[in-house]
PDB file with one MODEL, atoms N, CA, C and O in Angstrom:
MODEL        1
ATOM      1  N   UNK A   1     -11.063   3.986  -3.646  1.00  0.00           N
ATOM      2  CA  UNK A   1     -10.839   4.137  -2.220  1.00  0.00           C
ATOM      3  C   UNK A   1      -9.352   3.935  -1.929  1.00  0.00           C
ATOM      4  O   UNK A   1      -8.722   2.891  -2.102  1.00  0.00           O
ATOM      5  N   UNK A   2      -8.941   4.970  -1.510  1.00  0.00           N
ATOM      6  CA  UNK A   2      -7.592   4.527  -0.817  1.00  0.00           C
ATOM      7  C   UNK A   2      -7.198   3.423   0.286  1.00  0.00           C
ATOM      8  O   UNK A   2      -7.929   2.720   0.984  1.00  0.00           O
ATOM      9  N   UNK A   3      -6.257   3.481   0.234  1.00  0.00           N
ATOM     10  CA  UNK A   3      -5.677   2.361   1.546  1.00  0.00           C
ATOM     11  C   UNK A   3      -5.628   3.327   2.873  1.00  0.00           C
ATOM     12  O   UNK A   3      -6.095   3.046   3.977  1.00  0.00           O
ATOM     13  N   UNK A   4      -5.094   4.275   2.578  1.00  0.00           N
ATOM     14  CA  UNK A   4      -5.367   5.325   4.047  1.00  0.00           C
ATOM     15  C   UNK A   4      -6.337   6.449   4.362  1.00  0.00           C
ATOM     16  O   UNK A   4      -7.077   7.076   3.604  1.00  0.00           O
ATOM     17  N   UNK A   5      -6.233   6.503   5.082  1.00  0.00           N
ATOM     18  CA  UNK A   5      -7.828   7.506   5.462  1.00  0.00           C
ATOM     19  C   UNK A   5      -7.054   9.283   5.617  1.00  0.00           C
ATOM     20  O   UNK A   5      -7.652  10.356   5.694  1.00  0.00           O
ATOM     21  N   UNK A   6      -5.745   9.048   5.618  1.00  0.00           N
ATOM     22  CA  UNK A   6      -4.944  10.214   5.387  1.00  0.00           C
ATOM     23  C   UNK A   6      -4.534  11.038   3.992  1.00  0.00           C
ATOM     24  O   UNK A   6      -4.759  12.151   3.516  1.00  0.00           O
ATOM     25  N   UNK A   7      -3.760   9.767   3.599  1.00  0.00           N
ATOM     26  CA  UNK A   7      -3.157   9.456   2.101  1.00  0.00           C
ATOM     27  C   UNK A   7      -3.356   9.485   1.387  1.00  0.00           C
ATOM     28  O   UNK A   7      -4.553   9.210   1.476  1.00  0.00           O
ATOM     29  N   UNK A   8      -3.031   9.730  -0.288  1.00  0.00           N
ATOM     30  CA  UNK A   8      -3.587   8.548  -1.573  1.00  0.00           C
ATOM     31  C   UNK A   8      -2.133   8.105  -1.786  1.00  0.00           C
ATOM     32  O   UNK A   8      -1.114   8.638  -2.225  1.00  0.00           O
ATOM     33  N   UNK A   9      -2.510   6.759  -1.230  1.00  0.00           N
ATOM     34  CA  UNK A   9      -1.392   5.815  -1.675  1.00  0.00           C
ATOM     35  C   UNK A   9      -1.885   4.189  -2.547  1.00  0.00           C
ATOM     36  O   UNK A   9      -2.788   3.460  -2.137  1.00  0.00           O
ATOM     37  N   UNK A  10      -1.324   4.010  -3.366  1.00  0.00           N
ATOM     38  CA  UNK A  10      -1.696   3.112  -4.240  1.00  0.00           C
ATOM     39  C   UNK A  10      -1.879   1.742  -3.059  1.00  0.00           C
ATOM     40  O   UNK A  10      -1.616   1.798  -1.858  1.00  0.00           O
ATOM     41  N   UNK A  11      -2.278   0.840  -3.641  1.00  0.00           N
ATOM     42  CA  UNK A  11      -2.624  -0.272  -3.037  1.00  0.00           C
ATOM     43  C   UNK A  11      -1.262  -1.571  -2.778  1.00  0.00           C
ATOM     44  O   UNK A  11      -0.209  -1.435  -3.400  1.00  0.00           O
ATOM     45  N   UNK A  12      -1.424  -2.563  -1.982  1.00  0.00           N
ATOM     46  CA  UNK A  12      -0.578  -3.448  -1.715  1.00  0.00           C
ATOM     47  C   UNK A  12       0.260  -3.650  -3.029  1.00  0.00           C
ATOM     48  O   UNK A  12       1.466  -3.413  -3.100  1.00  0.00           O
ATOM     49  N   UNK A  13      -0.768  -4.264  -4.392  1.00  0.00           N
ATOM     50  CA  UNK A  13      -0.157  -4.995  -5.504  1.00  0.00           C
ATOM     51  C   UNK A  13       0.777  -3.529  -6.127  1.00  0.00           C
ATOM     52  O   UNK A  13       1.921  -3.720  -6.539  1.00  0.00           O
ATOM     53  N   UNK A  14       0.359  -2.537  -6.138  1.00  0.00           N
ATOM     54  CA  UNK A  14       1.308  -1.241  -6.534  1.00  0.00           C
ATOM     55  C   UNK A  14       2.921  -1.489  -5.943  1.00  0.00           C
ATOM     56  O   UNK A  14       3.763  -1.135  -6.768  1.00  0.00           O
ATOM     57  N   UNK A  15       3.430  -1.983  -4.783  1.00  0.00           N
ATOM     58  CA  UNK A  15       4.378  -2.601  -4.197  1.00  0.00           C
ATOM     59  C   UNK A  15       5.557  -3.456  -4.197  1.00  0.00           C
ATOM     60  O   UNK A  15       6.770  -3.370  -4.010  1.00  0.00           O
ATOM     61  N   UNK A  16       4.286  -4.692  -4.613  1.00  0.00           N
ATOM     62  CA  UNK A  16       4.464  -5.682  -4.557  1.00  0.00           C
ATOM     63  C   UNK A  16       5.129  -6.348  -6.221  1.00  0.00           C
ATOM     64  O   UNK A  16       5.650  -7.417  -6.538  1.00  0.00           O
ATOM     65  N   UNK A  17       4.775  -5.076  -6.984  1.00  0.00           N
ATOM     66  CA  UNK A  17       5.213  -5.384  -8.350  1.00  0.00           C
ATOM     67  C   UNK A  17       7.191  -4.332  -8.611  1.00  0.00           C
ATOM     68  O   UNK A  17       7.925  -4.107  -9.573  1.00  0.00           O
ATOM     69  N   UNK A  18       7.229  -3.986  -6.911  1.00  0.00           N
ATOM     70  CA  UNK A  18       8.853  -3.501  -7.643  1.00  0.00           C
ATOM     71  C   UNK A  18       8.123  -1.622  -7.289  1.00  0.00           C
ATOM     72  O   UNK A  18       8.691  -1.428  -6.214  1.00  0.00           O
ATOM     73  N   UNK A  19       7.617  -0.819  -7.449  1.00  0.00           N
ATOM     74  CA  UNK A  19       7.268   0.092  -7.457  1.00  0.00           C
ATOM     75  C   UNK A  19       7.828   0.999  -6.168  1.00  0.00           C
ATOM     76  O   UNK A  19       7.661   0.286  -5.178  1.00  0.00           O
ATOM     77  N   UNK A  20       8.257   1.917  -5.877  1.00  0.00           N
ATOM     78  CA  UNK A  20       8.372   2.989  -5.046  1.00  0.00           C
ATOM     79  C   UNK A  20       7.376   3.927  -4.986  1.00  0.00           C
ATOM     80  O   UNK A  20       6.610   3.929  -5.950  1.00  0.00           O
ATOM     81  N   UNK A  21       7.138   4.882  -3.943  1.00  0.00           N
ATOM     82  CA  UNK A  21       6.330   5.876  -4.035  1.00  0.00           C
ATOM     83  C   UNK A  21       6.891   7.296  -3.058  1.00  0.00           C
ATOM     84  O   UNK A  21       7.826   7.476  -2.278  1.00  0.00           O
ATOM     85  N   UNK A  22       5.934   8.014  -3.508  1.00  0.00           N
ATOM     86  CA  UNK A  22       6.209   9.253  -2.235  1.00  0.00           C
ATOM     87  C   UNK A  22       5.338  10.006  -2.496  1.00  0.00           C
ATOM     88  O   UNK A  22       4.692   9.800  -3.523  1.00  0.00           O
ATOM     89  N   UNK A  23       5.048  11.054  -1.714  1.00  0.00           N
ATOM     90  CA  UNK A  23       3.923  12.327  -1.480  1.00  0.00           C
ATOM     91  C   UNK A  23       4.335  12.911  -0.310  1.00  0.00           C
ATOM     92  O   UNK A  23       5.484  12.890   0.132  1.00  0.00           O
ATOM     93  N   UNK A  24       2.991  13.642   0.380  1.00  0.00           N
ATOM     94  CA  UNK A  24       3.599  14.931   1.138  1.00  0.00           C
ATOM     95  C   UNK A  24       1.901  15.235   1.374  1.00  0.00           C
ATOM     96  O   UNK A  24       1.022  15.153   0.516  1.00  0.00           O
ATOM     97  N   UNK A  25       1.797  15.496   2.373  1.00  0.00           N
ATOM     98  CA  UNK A  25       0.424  16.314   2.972  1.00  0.00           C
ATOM     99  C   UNK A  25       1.172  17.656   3.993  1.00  0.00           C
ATOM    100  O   UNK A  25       2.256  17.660   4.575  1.00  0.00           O
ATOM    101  N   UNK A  26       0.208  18.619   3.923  1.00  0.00           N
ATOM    102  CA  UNK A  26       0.600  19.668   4.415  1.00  0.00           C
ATOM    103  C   UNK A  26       2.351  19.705   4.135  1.00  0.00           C
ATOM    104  O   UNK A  26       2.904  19.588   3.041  1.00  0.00           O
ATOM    105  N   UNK A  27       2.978  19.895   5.420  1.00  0.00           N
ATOM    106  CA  UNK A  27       4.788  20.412   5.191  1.00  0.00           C
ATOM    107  C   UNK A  27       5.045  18.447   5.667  1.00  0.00           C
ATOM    108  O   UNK A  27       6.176  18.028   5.909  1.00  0.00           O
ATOM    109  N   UNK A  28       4.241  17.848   5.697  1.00  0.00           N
ATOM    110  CA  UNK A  28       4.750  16.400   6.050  1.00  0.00           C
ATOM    111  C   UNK A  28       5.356  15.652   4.386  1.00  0.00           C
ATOM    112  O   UNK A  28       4.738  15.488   3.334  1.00  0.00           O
ATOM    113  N   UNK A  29       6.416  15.419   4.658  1.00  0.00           N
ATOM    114  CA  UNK A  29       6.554  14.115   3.423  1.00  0.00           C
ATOM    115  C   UNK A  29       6.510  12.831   3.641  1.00  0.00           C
ATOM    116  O   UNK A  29       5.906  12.609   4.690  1.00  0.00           O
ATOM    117  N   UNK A  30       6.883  11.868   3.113  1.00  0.00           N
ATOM    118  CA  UNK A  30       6.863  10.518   2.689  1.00  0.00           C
ATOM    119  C   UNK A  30       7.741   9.519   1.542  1.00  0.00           C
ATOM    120  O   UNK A  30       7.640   9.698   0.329  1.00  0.00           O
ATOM    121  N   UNK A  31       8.227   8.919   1.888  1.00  0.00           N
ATOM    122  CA  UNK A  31       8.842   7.932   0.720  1.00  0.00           C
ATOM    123  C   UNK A  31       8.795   6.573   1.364  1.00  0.00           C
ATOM    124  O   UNK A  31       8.990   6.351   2.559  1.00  0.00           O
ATOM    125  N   UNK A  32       8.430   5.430   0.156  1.00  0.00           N
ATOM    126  CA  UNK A  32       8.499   4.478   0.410  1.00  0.00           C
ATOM    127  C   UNK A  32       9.232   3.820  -0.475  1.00  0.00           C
ATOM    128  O   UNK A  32       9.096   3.990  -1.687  1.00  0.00           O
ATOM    129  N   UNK A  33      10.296   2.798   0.182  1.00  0.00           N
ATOM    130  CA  UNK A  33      10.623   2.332  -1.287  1.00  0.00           C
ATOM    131  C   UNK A  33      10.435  -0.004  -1.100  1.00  0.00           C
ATOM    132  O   UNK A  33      10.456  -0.903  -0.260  1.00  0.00           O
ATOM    133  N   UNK A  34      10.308   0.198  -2.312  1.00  0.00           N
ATOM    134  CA  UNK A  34      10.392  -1.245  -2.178  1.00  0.00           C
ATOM    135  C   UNK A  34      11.661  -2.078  -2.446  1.00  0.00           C
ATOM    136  O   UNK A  34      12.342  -1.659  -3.382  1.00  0.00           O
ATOM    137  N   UNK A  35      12.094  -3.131  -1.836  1.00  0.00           N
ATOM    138  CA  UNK A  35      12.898  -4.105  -1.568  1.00  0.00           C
ATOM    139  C   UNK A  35      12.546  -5.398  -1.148  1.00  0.00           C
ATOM    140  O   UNK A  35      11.449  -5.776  -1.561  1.00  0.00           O
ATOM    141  N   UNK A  36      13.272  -6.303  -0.328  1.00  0.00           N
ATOM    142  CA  UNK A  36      12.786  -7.419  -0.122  1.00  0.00           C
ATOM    143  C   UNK A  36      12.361  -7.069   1.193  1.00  0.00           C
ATOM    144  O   UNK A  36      11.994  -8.038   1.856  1.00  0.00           O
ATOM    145  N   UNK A  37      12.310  -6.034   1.722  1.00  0.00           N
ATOM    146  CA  UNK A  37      11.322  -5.146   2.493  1.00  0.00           C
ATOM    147  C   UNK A  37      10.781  -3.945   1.956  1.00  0.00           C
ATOM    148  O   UNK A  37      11.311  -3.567   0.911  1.00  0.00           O
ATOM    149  N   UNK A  38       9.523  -3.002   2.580  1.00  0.00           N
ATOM    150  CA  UNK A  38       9.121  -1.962   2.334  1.00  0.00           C
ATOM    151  C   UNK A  38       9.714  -0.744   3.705  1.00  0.00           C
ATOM    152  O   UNK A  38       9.329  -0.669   4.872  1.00  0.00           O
ATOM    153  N   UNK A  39      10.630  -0.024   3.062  1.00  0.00           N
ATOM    154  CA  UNK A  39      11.288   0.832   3.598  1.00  0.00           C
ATOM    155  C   UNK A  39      10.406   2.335   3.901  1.00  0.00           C
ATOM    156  O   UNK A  39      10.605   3.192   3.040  1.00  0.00           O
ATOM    157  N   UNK A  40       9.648   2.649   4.812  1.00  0.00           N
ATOM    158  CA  UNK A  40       8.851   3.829   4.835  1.00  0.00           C
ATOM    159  C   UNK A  40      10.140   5.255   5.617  1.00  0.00           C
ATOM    160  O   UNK A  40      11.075   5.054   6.391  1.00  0.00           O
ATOM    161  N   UNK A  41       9.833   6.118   5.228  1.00  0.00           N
ATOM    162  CA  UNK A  41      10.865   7.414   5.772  1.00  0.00           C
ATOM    163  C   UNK A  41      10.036   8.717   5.556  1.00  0.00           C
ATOM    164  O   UNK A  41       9.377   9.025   4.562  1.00  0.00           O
ATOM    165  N   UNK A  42      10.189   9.294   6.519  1.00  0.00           N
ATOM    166  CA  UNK A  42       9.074  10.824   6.854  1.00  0.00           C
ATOM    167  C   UNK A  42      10.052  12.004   7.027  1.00  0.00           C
ATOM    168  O   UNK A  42      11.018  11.482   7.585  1.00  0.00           O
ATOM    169  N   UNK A  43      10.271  13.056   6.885  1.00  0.00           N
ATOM    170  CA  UNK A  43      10.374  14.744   6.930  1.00  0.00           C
ATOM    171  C   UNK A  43       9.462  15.448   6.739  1.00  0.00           C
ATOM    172  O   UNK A  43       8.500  15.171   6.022  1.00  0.00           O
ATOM    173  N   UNK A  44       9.691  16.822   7.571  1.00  0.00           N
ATOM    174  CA  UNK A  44       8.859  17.928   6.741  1.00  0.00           C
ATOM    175  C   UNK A  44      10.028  18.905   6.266  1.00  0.00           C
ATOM    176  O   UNK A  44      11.197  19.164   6.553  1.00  0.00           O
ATOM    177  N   UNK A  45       8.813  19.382   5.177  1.00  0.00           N
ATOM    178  CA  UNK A  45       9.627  20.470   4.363  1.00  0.00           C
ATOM    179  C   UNK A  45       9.285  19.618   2.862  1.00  0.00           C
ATOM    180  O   UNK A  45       8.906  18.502   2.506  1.00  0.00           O
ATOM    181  N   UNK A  46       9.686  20.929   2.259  1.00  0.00           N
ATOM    182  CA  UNK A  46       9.122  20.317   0.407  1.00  0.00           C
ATOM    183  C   UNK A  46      10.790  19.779  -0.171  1.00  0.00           C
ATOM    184  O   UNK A  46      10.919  19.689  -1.392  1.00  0.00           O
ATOM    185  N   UNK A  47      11.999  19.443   0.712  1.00  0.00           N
ATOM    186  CA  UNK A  47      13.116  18.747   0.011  1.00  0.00           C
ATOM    187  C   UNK A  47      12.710  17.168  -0.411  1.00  0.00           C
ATOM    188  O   UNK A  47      11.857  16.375  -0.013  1.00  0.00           O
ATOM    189  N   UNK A  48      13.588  17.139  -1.252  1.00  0.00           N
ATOM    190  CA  UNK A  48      13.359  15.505  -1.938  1.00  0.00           C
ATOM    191  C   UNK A  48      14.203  14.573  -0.503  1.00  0.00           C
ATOM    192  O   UNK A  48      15.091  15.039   0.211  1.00  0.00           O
ATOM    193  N   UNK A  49      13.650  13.315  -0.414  1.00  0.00           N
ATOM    194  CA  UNK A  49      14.661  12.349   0.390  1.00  0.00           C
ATOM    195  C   UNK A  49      15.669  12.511   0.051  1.00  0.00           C
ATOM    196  O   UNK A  49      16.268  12.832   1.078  1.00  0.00           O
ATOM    197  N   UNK A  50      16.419  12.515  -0.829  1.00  0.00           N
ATOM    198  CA  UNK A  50      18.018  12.488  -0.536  1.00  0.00           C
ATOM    199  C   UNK A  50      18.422  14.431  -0.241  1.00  0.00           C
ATOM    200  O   UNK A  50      19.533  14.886  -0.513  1.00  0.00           O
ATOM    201  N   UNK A  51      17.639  15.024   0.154  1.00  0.00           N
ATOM    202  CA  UNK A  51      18.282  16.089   0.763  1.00  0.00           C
ATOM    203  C   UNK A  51      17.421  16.782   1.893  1.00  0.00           C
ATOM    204  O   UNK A  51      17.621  17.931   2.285  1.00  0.00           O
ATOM    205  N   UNK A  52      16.623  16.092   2.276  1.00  0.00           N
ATOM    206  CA  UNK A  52      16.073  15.531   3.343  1.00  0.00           C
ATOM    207  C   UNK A  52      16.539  15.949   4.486  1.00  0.00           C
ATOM    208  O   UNK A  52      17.683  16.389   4.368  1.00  0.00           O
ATOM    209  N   UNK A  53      15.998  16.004   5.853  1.00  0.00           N
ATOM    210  CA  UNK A  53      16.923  15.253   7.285  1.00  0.00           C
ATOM    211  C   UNK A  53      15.401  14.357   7.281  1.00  0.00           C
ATOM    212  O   UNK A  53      14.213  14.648   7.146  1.00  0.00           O
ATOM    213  N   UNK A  54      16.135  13.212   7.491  1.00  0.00           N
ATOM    214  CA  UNK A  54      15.126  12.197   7.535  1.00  0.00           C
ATOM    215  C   UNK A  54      14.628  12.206   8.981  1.00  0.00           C
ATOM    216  O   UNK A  54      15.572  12.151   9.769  1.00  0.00           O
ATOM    217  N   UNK A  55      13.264  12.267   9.643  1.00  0.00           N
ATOM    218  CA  UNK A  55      13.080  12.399  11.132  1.00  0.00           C
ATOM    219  C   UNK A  55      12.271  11.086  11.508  1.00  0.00           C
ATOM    220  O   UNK A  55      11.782  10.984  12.634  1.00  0.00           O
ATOM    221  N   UNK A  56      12.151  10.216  10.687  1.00  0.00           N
ATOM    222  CA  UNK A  56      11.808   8.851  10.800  1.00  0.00           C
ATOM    223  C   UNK A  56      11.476   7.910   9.976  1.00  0.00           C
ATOM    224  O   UNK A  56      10.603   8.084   9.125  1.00  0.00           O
ATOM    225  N   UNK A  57      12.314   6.469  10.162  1.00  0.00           N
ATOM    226  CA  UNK A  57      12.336   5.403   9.096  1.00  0.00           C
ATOM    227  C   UNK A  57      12.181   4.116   9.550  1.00  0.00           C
ATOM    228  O   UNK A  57      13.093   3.791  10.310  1.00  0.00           O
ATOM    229  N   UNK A  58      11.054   2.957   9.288  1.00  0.00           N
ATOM    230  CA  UNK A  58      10.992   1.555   9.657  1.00  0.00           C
ATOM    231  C   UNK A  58      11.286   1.144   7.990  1.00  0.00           C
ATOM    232  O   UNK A  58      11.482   1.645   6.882  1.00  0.00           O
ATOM    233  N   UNK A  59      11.122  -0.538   8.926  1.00  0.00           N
ATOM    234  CA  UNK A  59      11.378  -1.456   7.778  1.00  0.00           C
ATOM    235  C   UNK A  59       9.746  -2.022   8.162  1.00  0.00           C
ATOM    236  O   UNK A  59       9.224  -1.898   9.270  1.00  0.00           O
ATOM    237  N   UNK A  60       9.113  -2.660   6.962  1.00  0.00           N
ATOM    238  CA  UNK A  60       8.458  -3.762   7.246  1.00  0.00           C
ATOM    239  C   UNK A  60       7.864  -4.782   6.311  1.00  0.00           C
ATOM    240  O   UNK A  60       7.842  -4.537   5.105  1.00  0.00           O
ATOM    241  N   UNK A  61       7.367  -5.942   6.801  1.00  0.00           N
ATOM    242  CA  UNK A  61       7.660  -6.845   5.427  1.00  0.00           C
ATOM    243  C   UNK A  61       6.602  -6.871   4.304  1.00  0.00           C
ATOM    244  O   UNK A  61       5.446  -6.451   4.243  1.00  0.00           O
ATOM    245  N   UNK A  62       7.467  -7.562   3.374  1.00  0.00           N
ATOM    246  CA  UNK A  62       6.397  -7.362   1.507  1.00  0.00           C
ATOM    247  C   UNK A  62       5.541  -7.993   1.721  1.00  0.00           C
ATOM    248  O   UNK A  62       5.264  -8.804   0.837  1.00  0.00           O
ATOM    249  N   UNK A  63       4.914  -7.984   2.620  1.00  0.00           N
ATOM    250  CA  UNK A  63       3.351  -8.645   2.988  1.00  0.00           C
ATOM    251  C   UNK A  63       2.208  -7.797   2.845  1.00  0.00           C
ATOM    252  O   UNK A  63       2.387  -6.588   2.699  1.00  0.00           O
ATOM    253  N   UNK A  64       0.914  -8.339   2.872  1.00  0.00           N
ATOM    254  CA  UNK A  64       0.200  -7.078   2.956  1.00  0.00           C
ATOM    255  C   UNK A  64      -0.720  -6.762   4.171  1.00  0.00           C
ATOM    256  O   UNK A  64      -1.649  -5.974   4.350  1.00  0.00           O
ATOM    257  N   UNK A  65       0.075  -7.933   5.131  1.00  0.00           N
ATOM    258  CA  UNK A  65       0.060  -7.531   6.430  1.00  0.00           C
ATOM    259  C   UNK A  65       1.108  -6.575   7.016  1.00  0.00           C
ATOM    260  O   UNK A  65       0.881  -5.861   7.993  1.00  0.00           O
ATOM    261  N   UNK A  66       2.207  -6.611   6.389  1.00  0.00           N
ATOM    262  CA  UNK A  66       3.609  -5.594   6.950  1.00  0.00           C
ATOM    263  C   UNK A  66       2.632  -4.641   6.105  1.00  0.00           C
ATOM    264  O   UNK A  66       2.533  -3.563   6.691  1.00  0.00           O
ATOM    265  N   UNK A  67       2.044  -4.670   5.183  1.00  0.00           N
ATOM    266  CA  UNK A  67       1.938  -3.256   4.334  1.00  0.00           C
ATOM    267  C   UNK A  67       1.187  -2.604   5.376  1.00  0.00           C
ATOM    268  O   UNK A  67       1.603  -1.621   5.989  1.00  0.00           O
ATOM    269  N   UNK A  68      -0.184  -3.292   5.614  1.00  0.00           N
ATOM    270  CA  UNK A  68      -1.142  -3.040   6.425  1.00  0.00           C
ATOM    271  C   UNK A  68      -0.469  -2.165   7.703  1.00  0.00           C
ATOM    272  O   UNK A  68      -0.927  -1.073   8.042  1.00  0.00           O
ATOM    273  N   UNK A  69       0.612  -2.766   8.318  1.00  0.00           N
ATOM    274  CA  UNK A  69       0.912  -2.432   9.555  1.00  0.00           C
ATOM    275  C   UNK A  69       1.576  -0.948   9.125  1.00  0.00           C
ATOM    276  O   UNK A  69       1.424   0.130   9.701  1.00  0.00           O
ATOM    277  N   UNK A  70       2.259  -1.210   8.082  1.00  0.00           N
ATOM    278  CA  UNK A  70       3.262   0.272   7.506  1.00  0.00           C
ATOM    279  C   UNK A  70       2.137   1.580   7.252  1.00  0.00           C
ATOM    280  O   UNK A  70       2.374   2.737   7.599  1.00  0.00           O
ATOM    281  N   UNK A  71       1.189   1.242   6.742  1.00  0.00           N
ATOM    282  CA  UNK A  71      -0.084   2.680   6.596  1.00  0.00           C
ATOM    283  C   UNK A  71      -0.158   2.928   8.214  1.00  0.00           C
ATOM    284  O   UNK A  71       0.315   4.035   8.472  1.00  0.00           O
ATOM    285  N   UNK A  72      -0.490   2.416   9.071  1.00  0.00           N
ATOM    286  CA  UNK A  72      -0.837   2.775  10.077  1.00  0.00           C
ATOM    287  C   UNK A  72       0.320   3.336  10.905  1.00  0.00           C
ATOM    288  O   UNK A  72       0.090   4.134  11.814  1.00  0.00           O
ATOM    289  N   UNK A  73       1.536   2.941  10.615  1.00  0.00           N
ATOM    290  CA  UNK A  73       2.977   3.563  10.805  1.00  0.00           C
ATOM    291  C   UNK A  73       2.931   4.673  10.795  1.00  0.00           C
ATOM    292  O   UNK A  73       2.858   5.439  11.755  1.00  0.00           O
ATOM    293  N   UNK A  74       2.976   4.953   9.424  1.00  0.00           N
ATOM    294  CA  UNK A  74       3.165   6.538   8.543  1.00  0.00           C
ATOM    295  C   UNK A  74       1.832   7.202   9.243  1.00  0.00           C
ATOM    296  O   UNK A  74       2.188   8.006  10.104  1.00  0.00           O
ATOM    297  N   UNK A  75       0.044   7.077   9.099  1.00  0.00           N
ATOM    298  CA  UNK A  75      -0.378   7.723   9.868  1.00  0.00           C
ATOM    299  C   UNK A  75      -0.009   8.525  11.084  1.00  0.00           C
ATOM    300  O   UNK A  75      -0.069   9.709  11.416  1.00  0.00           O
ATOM    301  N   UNK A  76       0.431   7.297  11.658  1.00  0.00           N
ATOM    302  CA  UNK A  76       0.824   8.004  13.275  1.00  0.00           C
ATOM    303  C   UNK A  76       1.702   8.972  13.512  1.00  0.00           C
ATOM    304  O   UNK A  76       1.507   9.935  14.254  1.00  0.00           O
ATOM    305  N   UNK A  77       2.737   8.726  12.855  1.00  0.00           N
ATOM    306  CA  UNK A  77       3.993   9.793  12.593  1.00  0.00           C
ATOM    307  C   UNK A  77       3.026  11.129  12.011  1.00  0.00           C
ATOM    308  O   UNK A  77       3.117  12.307  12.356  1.00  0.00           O
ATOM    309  N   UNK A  78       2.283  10.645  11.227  1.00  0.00           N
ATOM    310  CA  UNK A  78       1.501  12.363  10.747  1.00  0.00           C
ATOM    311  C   UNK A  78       0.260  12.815  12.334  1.00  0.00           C
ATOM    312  O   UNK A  78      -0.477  13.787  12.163  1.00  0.00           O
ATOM    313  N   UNK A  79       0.204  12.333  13.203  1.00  0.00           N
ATOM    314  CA  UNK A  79      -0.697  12.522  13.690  1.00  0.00           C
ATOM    315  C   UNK A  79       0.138  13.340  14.571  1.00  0.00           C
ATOM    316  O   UNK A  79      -0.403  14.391  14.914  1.00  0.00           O
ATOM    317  N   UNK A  80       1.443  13.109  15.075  1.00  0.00           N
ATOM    318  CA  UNK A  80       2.308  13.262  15.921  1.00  0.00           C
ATOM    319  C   UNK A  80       2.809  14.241  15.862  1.00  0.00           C
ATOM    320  O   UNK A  80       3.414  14.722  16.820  1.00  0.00           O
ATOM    321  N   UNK A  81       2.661  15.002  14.343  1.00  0.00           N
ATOM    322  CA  UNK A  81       2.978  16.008  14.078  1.00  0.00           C
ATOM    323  C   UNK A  81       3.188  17.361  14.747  1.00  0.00           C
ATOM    324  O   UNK A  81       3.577  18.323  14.085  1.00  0.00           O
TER     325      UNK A  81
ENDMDL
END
């Protein structure tokens, strides 16, 4: 089971061990990266983040309550679409 009802995104401990991620549904993308926060950032179009125009980016914390709050982030931005 995934963590999002949108997504397949790995779970909190996937994160929490140093890990980054990214994907893409329809022309929507995604990157997350980890730090001593979890950095989420959205575009569409099939470019990689660094060539990107990034059209939205939070911070939130290495918790897996910030995580919690960050899926529901990124949802919305796809809903908004």
């Amino acid at each position: 089971m995934s963590v999002s009802e949108i997504f397949e995104i790995p779970k909190f401990y996937y994160f929490n061990c140093g890990n980054d991620f990214s994907g893409s549904k329809d022309s929507f993308s995604y990157k997350i990266i980890t730090g001593e926060k979890l950095k989420c950032m959205t575009w569409h179009g099939r470019l990689c983040s660094m060539k990107a125009q990034i059209e939205n980016e939070a911070e939130f914390d290495r918790t897996q309550e910030g995580f919690d709050t960050m899926i529901k982030w990124l949802e919305e931005r796809y809903m908004d679409k």
